[in-house]
C-alpha positions as CSV (number, residue, x, y, z in Angstrom):
1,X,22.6,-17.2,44.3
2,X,20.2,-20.6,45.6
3,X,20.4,-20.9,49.4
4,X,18.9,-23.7,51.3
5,X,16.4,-23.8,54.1
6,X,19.4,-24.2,57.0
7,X,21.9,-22.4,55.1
8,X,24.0,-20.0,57.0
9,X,24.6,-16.6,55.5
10,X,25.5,-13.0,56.4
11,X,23.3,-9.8,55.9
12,X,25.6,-7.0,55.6
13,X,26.0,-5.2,58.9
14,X,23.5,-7.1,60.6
15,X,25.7,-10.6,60.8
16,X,25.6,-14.8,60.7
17,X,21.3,-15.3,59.7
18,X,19.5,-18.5,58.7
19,X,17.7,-19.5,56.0
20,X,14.9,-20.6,57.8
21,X,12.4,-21.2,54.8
22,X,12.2,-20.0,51.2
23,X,8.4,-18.9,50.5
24,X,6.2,-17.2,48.3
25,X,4.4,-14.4,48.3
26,X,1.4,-12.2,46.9
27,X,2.8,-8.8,46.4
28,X,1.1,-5.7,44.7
29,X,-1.0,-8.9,42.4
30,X,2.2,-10.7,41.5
31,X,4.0,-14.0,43.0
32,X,7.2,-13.5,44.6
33,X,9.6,-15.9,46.3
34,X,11.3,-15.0,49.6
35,X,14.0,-16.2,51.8
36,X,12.8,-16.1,55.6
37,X,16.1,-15.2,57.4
38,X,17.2,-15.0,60.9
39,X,19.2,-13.1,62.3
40,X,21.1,-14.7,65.0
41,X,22.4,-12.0,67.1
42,X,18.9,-10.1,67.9
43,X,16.5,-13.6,66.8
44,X,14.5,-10.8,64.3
45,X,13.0,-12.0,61.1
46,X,14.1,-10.7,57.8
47,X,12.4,-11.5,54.3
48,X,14.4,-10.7,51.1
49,X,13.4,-11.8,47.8
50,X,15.2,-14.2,46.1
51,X,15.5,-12.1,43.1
52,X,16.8,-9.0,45.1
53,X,20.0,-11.2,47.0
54,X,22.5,-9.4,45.2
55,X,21.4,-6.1,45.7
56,X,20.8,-6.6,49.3
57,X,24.2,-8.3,49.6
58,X,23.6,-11.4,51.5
59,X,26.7,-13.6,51.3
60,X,27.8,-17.1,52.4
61,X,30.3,-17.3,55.5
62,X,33.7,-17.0,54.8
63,X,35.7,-20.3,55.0
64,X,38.9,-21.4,57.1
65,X,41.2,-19.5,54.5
66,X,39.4,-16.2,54.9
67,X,39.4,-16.6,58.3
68,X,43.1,-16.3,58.1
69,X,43.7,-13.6,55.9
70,X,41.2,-11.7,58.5
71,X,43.1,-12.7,61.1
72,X,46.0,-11.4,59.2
73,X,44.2,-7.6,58.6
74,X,43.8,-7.6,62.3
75,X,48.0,-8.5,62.8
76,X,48.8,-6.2,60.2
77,X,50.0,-2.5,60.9
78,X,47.4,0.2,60.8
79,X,47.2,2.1,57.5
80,X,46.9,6.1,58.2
81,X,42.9,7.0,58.9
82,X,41.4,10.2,57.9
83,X,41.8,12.8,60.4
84,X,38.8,14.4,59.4
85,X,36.0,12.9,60.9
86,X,33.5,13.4,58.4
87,X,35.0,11.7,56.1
88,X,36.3,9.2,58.1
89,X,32.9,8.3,59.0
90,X,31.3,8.3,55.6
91,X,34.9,6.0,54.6
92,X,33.7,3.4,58.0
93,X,30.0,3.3,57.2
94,X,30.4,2.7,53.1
95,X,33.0,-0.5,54.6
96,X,30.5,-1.2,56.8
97,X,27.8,-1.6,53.8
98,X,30.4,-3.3,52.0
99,X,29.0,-7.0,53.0
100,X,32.6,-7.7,52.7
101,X,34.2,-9.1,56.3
102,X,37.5,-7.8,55.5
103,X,36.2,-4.2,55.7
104,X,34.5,-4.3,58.3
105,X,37.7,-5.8,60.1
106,X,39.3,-3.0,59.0
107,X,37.1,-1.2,60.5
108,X,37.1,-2.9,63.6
109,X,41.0,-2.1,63.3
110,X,41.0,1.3,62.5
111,X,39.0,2.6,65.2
112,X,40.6,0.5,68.2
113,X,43.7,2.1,66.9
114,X,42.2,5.7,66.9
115,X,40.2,4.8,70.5
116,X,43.9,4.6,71.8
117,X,44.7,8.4,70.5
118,X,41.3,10.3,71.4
119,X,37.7,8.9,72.7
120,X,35.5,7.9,70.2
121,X,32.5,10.1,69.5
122,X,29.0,7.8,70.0
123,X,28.5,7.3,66.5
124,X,32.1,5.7,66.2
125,X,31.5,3.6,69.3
126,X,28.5,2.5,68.1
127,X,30.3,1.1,64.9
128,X,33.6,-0.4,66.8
129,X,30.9,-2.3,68.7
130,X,29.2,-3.2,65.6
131,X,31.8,-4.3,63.5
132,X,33.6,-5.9,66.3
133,X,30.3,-8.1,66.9
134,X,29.9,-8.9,63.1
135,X,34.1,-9.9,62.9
136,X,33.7,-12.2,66.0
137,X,30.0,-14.1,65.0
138,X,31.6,-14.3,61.5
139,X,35.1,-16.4,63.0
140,X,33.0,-18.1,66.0
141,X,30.3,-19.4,63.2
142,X,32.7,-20.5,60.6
143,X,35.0,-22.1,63.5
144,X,32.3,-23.2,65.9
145,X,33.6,-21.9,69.0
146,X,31.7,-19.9,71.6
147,X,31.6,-16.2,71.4
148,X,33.2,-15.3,74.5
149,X,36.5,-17.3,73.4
150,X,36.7,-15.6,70.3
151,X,36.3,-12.2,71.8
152,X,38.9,-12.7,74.0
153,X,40.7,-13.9,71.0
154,X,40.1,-10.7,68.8
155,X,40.4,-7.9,71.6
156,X,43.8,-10.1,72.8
157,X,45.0,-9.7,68.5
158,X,44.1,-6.2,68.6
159,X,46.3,-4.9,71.8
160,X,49.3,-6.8,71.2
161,X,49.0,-5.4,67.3
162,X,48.9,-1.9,68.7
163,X,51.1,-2.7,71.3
164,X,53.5,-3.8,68.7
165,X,53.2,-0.7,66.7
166,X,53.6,1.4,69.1
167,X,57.2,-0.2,70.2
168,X,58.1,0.2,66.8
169,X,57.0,4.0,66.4
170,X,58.9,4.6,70.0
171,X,62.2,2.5,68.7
């Protein structure tokens, strides 16, 4: 895939960067192109060559349809998670890698859910945070709102989804 200096993109798990320039290196003797990319949340600097983009995962944003069908996995019931949490954790981190927004979401969904039943070891809090950051720069980016409105947005979908689930499960 081309971007363009400007471009806005996501780097799995790290979130919305910037094409900021495309350039060219001398590595190991040989000529190599790179993307100079931002990263918006923490203002670091990334370079990735332009012939390893794939590999490395780097995505456009989603458009206004995806942002609906995430909004949707948010609404949606919660599908069982793994009660071992080993596995459950290897499951969350390779959704994580994924580079795909609707697995992190899930995510995102999964472990609000299980923060409800038991506390979250560090590890697991350290992902909710994580994916809930890359779910909400992902929708504020691609809608052009402010953070803290689509926070409140997201944390508002998530308890009244698990609010809703539970009155069903009690009913």
């Amino acid at each position: 895939m081309n971007y363009k200096v400007g471009e806005k993109v996501i780097y799995p798990n790290q979130g919305v960067g910037v094409i900021e320039e495309i350039c060219t290196k001398k590595i190991a003797g040989q000529q190599e192109e790179f993307y100079m990319l931002r990263i918006v949340s923490n203002n670091s600097t990334v370079l990735i060559p332009t012939s390893n983009v794939e590999n490395v995962g780097i995505r456009r944003l989603c458009g206004q349809k995806e942002v609906k069908s995430l909004l949707k996995i948010l609404r949606a019931e919660l599908n069982e998670h793994n009660p071992d949490w080993k596995n459950r954790y290897k499951g969350n981190v390779e959704r994580m890698n994924s580079g795909s927004i609707f697995e992190v979401a899930k995510v995102l969904k999964n472990l609000f859910f299980l923060s409800f039943q038991k506390s979250l070891s560090f590890r697991e809090k350290k992902m909710f945070d994580r994916a809930r950051q890359l779910v909400v720069s992902e929708i504020a980016t691609v809608q052009d709102q402010k953070l803290d409105q689509v926070e409140k947005m997201v944390d508002k979908l998530l308890t009244t989804t698990y609010e809703r689930v539970q009155t069903q499960a009690t009913n």
